[in-house]
N, C-alpha and C positions, 0 to 999 in steps of 0.2 A: 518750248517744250518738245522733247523729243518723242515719236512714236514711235514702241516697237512691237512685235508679234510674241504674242505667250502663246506656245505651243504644249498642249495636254495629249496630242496627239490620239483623240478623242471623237469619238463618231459611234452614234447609239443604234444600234441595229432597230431597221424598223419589225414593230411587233410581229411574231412569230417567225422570223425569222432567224435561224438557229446560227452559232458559233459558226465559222471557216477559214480555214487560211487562205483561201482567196479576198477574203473580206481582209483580214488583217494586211495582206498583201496591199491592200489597195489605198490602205489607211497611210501608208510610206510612200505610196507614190504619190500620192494627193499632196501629202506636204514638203517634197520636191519643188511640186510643179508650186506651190504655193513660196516656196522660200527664192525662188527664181525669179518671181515678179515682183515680190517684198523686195529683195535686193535691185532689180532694174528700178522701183521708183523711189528709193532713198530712205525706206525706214530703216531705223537705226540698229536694230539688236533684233536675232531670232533666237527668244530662249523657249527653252523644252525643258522637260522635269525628270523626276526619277519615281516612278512607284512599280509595287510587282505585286500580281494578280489582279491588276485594278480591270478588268474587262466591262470593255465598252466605253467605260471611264478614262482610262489612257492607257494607248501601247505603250507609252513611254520606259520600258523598264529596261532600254540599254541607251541612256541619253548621249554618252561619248561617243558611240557609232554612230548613232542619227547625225549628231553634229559633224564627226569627221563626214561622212558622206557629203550632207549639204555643204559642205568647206568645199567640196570638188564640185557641185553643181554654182556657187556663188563667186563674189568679186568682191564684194562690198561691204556688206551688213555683216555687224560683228554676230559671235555667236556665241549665245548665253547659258551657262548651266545652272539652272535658276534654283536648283535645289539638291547637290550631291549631297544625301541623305546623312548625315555627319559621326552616327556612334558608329564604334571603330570596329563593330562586329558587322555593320554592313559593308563598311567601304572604310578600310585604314586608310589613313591619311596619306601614307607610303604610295598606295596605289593612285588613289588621288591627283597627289603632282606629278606620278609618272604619268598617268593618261590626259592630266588636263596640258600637260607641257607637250605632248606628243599634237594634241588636238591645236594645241595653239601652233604649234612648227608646219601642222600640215594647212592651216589657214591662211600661214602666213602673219600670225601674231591678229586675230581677231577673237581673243577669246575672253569669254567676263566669265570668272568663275564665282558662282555663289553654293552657302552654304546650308542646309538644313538640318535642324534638331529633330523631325520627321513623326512619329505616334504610331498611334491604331494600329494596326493589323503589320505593318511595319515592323515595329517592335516586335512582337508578336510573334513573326516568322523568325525574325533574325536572333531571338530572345536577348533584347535590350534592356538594360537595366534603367527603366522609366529613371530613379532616381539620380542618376550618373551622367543621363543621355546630354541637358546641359554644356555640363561640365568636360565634356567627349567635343560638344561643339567646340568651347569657347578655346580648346586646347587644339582643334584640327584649325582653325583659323590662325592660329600662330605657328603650328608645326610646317605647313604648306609653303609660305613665304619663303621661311627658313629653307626648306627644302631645294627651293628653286634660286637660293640667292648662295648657301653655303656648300664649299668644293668638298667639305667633310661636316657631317650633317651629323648630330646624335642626339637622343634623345631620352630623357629617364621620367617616369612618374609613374601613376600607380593604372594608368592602362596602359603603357605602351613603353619598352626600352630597346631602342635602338642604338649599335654600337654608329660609330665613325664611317658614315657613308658619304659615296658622291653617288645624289642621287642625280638620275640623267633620262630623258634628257632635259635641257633647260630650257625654257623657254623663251621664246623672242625676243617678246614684248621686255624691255627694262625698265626698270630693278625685277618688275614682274607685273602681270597682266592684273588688273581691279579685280579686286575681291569685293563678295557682297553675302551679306546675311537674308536668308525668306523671315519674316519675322510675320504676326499674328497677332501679336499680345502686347500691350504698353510693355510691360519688363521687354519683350525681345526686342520692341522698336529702342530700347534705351540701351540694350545690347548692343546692337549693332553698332548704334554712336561711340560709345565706350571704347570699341573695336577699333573704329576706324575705318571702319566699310562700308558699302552702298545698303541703302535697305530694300529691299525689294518686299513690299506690302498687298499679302490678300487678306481681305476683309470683307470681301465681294461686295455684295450690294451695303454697305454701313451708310448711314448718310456723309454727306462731306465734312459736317463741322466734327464727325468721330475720325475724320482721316485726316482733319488739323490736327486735331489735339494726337494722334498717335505721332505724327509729325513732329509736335512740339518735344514729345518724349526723344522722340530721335534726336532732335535739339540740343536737348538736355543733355544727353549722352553725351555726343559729341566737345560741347561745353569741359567731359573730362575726360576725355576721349587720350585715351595708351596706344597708339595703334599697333594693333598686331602685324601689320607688313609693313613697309619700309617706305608708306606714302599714306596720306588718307584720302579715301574716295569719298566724299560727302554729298553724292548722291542719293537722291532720293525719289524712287519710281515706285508705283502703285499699279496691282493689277485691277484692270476693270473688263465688264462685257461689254462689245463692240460689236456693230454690224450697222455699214454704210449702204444705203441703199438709194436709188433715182428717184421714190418718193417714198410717201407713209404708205401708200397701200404697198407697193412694193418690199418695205418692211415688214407690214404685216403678212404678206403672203411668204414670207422667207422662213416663220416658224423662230424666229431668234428669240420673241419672247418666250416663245413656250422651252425653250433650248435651255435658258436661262433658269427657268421654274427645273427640270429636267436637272440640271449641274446643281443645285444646291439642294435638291433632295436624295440625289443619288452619292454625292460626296458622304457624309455619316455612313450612312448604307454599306457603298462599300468599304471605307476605313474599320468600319465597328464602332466609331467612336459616338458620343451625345449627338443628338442632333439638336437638341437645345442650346448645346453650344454656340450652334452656328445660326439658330431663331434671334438668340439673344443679341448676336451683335445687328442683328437688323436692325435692333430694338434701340440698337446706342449702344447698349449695354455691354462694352469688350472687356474681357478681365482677364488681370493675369494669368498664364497659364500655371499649370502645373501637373505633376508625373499622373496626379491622378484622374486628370481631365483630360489627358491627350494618350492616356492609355487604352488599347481595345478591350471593350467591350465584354464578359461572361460569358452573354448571351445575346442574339438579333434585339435591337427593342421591338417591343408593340407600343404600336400607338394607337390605343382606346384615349376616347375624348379632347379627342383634337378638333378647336372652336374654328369651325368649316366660316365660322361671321367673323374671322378676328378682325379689330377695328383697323387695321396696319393691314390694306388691300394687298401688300403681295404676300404675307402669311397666309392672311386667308386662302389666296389661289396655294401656294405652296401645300395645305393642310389638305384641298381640295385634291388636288393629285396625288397625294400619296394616298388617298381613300380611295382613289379611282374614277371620280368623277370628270367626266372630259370639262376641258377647258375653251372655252370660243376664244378663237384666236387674238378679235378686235380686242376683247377685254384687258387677255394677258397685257396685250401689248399698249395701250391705254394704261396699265399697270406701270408698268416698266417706262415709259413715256414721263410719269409723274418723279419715277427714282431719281436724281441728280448724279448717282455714281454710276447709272446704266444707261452705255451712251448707243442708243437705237432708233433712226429713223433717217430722214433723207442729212443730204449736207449739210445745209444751213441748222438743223438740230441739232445736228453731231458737235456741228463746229461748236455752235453755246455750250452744250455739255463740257467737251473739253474744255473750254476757255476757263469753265470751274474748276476743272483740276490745278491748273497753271496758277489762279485765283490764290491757291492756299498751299500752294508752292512744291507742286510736283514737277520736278524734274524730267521727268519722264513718263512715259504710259505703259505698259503690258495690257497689249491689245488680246481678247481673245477671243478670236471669231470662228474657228470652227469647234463648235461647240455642239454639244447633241447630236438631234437630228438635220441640222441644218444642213442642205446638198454642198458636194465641192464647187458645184457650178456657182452658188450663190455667194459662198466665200471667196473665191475668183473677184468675183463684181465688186464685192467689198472692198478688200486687199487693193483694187483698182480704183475705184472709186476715192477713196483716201486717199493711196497716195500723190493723184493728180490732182483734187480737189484742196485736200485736207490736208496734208504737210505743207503745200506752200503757204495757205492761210497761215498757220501756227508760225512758219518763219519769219514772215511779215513783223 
C-alpha cells in the first residue's frame, strides 16, 4: 500500500488571533518545506484540493499554482489534484486540461489529475445548478482525456459547445496522465468505477467495514465500467487522519486528536452544508448523495440539543466542542485511539492501523497531517517519522 500526503493546506489560527497575510504567507511555505521531505523519503503522491473562502480550513483555492510551485521544489512524488471542482461554471473543462497539461509539462509528467462534483457554498458562489452538477462531472471526465489525446477536439451538449480545437499544451504522460474521481457517497464510489478512474474516498472517520462496502460499490462499478479516458485506473485510495509520533504521550501532546474533533466540525460550518451528514457517516450510515443534501445551506444551523453523552465517544466530544466545552487532551486522543480509520499514535500503532486499510483493500492512503492546530514543527516529525519507519514496513 502506498502512502501519500492529502494537503488542505490548512492551519487553525490559535484563538484570538486575528486574520493576516503573514499567517497565510506562512501556511505555503510550511507546505514546501513539508513536500520536500515527503518527496526525499518516498511517499507517493502530494495532493492538495480546491475550495474558496474556506479560511482557516484551507488556503487551498489556487491548487494548480501550489502544485506547479512544488513541481520546482520536488523530484519525485507525483502531484495530485485531488479535487478540480467539476461544474463547468467553476472551472470549464477547457481550462482544466490546459492547466493540468501545463502542470504535468512543468513536473515532468507527475501529475494524477482528479475530479470533483463539489456543494455547499461552492455552488453557491459559482451559482451551480445542484441538479446538473453530476451530470457536469461525469461529462468533464470524458471531455478532458479527449482534450489532451485529440489534434482537433469539439464538443456539443447541452453545457458546453466547442468548435474544432487543438487544445495545447499536451501533456507528457501517454495516452494521458490517471484520472480520478473524490467520491463520498456509494452512488459516487460506483461512479467512479463506471468511469474508469481512481477513487479517491473521504468519509473521514467511518468505520472500516463502511470503507469495504463503499469499496465493494467501486467494484461493482468497475465490473461495468465504460472508461472515459483511454486506459482504466482501478485504483483505489482513501483519505484518513494521520500523525506519527516517537510515542503516545508524544501523540497526545501534538493536539492531533483535538485537530481531528476541529476538521470535522469546522467542515459543515464552513461549507453550509448538514452537519448531520457528516455525524451520520460516523454512525455507518453513508447515503447517497443528492442536489439536495450537498447544497448550502439558507441559513448557519443552530444546534440546540445536541447529546454532549452520545453513546458513539467521538460524537459525543464532537457535540462537546461545538458547545464550547474544553476537551482534555488524553481523552480525545484515547478517543481517536479506539477509531480503526484514525491512524494516531507512535509507529508500531500507526503501522496496525494501516495494515487495516491494506486489510480491505486500499490501494493507497491520503495522509493528512497538517491538520488544525497542529505545529509545522510537529508535522515535520510526522512526515519523517513515517517515511523512515513506515513506508519500508508497508513495502515489506
Amino acid at each position: 500500500m502506498i502512502l501519500d500526503i492529502f494537503s488542505e493546506l490548512q492551519r487553525a489560527r490559535p484563538q484570538g488571533t486575528p486574520p493576516s497575510r503573514a499567517f497565510e504567507q506562512q501556511v505555503y511555505q510550511n507546505a514546501i518545506e513539508q513536500a520536500r521531505l515527503a518527496d526525499e523519503l518516498g511517499f507517493g503522491c502530494w495532493w492538495t484540493v480546491e475550495h474558496h473562502g474556506a479560511d482557516q480550513f484551507s488556503y487551498s483555492s489556487s491548487p494548480e499554482m501550489m502544485l506547479a510551485v512544488l513541481s520546482q521544489h520536488t523530484e519525485r512524488i507525483r502531484l495530485g489534484h485531488s479535487g478540480v471542482l467539476a461544474p463547468f461554471s467553476i472551472n470549464h473543462p477547457l481550462r482544466v486540461a490546459e492547466r493540468a497539461a501545463f502542470l504535468d509539462q512543468m513536473s515532468g509528467g507527475r501529475l494524477e489529475l482528479g475530479l470533483a462534483r463539489s456543494g455547499g457554498t461552492e455552488w453557491e458562489t459559482f451559482e451551480v445548478d445542484p441538479e446538473t452538477s453530476r451530470e457536469q462531472l461525469r461529462e468533464a471526465l470524458h471531455m478532458v482525456p479527449k482534450m489532451w489525446t485529440e489534434e482537433a477536439f469539439e464538443w456539443k451538449s447541452d453545457f458546453a459547445t466547442i468548435p474544432p480545437r487543438n487544445v495545447v499544451p499536451k501533456p507528457i504522460q501517454e495516452p494521458h496522465p490517471p484520472l480520478w474521481q473524490t467520491s463520498t457517497s456509494p452512488d459516487s464510489f460506483r461512479m467512479a468505477g463506471q468511469l474508469g478512474v481512481g477513487v479517491l474516498g473521504t468519509t473521514l472517520v467511518s468505520p472500516l467495514e463502511t470503507l469495504r462496502q463503499l469499496l465493494g460499490e467501486y467494484d461493482r462499478g468497475l465490473a461495468e465500467c465504460e472508461p472515459a479516458g483511454q486506459f482504466v485506473n482501478a485504483q483505489r485510495s482513501i483519505f484518513t487522519f494521520m500523525f506519527c509520533a516517537e510515542s503516545r504521550r508524544a501523540a497526545i501532546d501534538s493536539g492531533a486528536a483535538e485537530a481531528v474533533l476541529w476538521f470535522i466540525n469546522a467542515a459543515p460550518a464552513v461549507f453550509h452544508v448538514p452537519r448531520d451528514t457528516w455525524i451520520d457517516a460516523i454512525r455507518g450510515d453513508v447515503k447517497d448523495s443528492s442536489p439536495a443534501s450537498d447544497a448550502a445551506l439558507d441559513a448557519p444551523e443552530i444546534h440546540d440539543g445536541l447529546d454532549l453523552n452520545d453513546p458513539i465517544p467521538v460524537i459525543a466530544l464532537l457535540n462537546r466542542q461545538l458547545v464550547g466545552q474544553d476537551i482534555d487532551p488524553v481523552e480525545a486522543f484515547e478517543v481517536m485511539e479506539s477509531i480503526e480509520s484514525v491512524v494516531i499514535g507512535d509507529v508500531d500503532a500507526c503501522e496496525a492501523k494501516l495494515k487495516g486499510f491494506a486489510e480491505i483493500g486500499c490501494d493507497r492512503l491520503m495522509c493528512l497531517m497538517q491538520m488544525g492546530g497542529v505545529s509545522h514543527e510537529d508535522v515535520m516529525k510526522s512526515i519523517r517519522l513515517t517515511g523512515e519507519e513506515l513506508i519500508p514496513r508497508l513495502a515489506d
